[in-house]
C-alpha positions, 0 to 999 in steps of 0.5 A, spaced: 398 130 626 402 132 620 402 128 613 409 125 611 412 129 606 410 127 599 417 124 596 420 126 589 427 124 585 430 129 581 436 128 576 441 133 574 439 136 581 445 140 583 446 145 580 441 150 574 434 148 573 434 141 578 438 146 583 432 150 583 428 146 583 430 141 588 429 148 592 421 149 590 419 142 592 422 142 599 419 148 600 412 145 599 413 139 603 416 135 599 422 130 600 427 131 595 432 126 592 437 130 589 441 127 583 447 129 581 454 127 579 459 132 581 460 131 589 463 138 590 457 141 588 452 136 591 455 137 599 453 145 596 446 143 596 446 139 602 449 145 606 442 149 604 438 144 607 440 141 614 435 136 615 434 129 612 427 129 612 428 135 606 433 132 603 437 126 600 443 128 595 445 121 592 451 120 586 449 116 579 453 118 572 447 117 568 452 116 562 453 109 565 447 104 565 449 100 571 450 107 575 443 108 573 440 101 574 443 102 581 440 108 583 433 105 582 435 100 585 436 104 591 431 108 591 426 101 590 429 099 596 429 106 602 423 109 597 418 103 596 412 109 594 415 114 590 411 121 589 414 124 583 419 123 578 423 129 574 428 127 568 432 134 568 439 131 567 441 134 560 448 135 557 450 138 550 456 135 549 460 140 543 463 133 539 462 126 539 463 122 545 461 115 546 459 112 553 462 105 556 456 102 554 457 105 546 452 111 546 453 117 544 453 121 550 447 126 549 443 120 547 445 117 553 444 122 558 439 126 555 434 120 554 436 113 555 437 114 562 430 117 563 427 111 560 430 106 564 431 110 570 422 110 570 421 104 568 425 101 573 421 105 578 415 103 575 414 099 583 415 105 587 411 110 582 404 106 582 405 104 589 404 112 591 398 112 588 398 118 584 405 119 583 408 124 576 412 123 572 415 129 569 420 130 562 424 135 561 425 137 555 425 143 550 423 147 544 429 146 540 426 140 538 421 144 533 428 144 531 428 136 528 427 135 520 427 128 520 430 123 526 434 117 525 433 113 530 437 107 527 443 112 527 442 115 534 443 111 539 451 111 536 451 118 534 453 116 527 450 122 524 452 128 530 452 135 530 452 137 537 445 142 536 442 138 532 443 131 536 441 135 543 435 137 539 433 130 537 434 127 543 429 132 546 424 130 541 426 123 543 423 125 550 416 127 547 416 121 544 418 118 551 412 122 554 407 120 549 408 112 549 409 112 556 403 115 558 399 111 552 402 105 556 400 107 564 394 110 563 391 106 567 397 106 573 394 112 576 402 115 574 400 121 570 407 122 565 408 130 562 413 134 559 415 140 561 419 146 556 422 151 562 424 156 556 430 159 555 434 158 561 441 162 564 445 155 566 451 152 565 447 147 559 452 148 553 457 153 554 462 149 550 458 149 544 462 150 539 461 156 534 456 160 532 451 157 536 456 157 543 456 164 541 449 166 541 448 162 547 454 166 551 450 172 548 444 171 550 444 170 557 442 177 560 436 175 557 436 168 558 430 167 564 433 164 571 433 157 574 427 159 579 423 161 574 423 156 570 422 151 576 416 155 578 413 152 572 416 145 573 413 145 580 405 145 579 407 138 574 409 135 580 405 138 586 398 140 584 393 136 584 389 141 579 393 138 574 391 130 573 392 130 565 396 125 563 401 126 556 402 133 555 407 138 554 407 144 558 411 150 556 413 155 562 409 151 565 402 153 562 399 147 556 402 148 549 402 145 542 408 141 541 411 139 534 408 134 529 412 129 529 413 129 537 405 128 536 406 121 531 404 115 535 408 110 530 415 114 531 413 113 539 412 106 539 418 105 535 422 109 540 421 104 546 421 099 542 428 100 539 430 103 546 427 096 550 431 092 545 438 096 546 437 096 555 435 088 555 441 086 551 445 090 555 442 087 561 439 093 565 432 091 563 427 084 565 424 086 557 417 089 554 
């Protein structure tokens, strides 16, 4: 008798890294819902793989707090046991932009949508027995000198590298809390740093920065080989650690201030505040 497929949600899965990503897993097996915002490139991926049982393409803009409270609604109802979670939706958006709910976009996207969309799904991952939960991030947060968090949510002190760069520290320090809060939900929480990947992300930075990222791309590793370091995170059962940061998908040392138990706990506190006022979240 086969086993059913082992279920997983994607962000930011139609193109890049979630695209290759998207394939990975279906390649071991799994049931892959691919999220994405742009249709036109969600009917290319579907087009890749015509099985239901392989693949289920749905549209959220993670920007938007009601399109992601509704996405995990959702997903709570046609997936109530839910094996894997990646939060690879990532922008880098080249000025300051606020969202309909007031956030910053890269703050937005990058960060507050994942924390919601986890917590709201926090049913179907513990009803799975062992699911992962994995966070996309990046060594660029080595980049932080100090982090306001009082600022952030607003943007009040953006600089597109410097403001994507903190958000991805935002998501160790998501990481870290995360996990010291499940630890005993059976759902392991990690971090991934996939490296210095040739996609799309921040090809509208503006000067030098934007320069040298269109520079760098003949160098820049592709979307698969990051995926092959994303995958063993969500698939393999040798990995049961929970908490840690792995780059190209090998255990590594993350910056101190990602590591600061008292900035960690600070964040989700702050961020539960900011998602129960909005109404998207029951509370702590």
């Amino acid at each position: 008798m086969t086993e059913p497929r082992k279920t997983c949600l994607v962000t930011g899965a139609t193109s890049g890294i979630g695209e290759a990503l998207t394939a990975a897993l279906i390649e071991r097996g799994f049931h892959v819902i691919a999220v994405g915002r742009n249709r036109e490139r969600g009917e290319a991926l579907r087009a890749r793989f015509d099985s239901d049982a392989a693949l289920e393409v749905v549209y959220a803009d993670l920007s938007v707090l009601s399109e992601v409270a509704d996405l995990a609604a959702r997903c709570a109802e046609n997936h109530p046991s839910l094996d894997g979670l990646v939060l690879n939706a990532g922008v880098v958006r080249p000025r300051r932009e606020l969202t309909p709910d007031g956030f910053e976009t890269d703050f937005a996207v990058n960060y507050v949508s994942g924390f919601l969309l986890t917590r709201l799904l926090r049913g179907p991952l513990t009803a799975a027995g062992h699911a992962r939960v994995v966070v996309v991030s990046s060594s660029v947060h080595r980049q932080v000198k100090a982090l306001d968090l009082v600022a952030m949510p607003t943007g009040e002190d953006f600089h597109y590298r410097k403001t994507y760069a903190a958000t991805k520290l935002l998501n160790l320090l998501f990481v870290k809390e995360l996990a010291r809060r499940w630890s005993n939900t059976g759902i392991s929480v990690n971090a991934a740093d996939p490296g210095f990947v040739r996609t799309a992300l921040g090809r509208d930075a503006p000067g030098l920065f934007g320069l040298f990222l269109r520079a760098a791309r003949p160098i820049q590793s592709s979307p698969d080989t990051a995926a092959r370091g994303i995958v063993p995170l969500v698939a393999d059962a040798a990995i049961d650690g929970t908490g840690g940061y792995y780059a190209n998908g090998k255990p590594a040392k993350a910056s101190s201030k990602a590591d600061d138990e008292g900035t960690a706990a600070e964040l989700w506190d702050l961020t539960t505040d900011l998602l129960t006022d909005h109404g998207v979240l029951p509370g702590p």
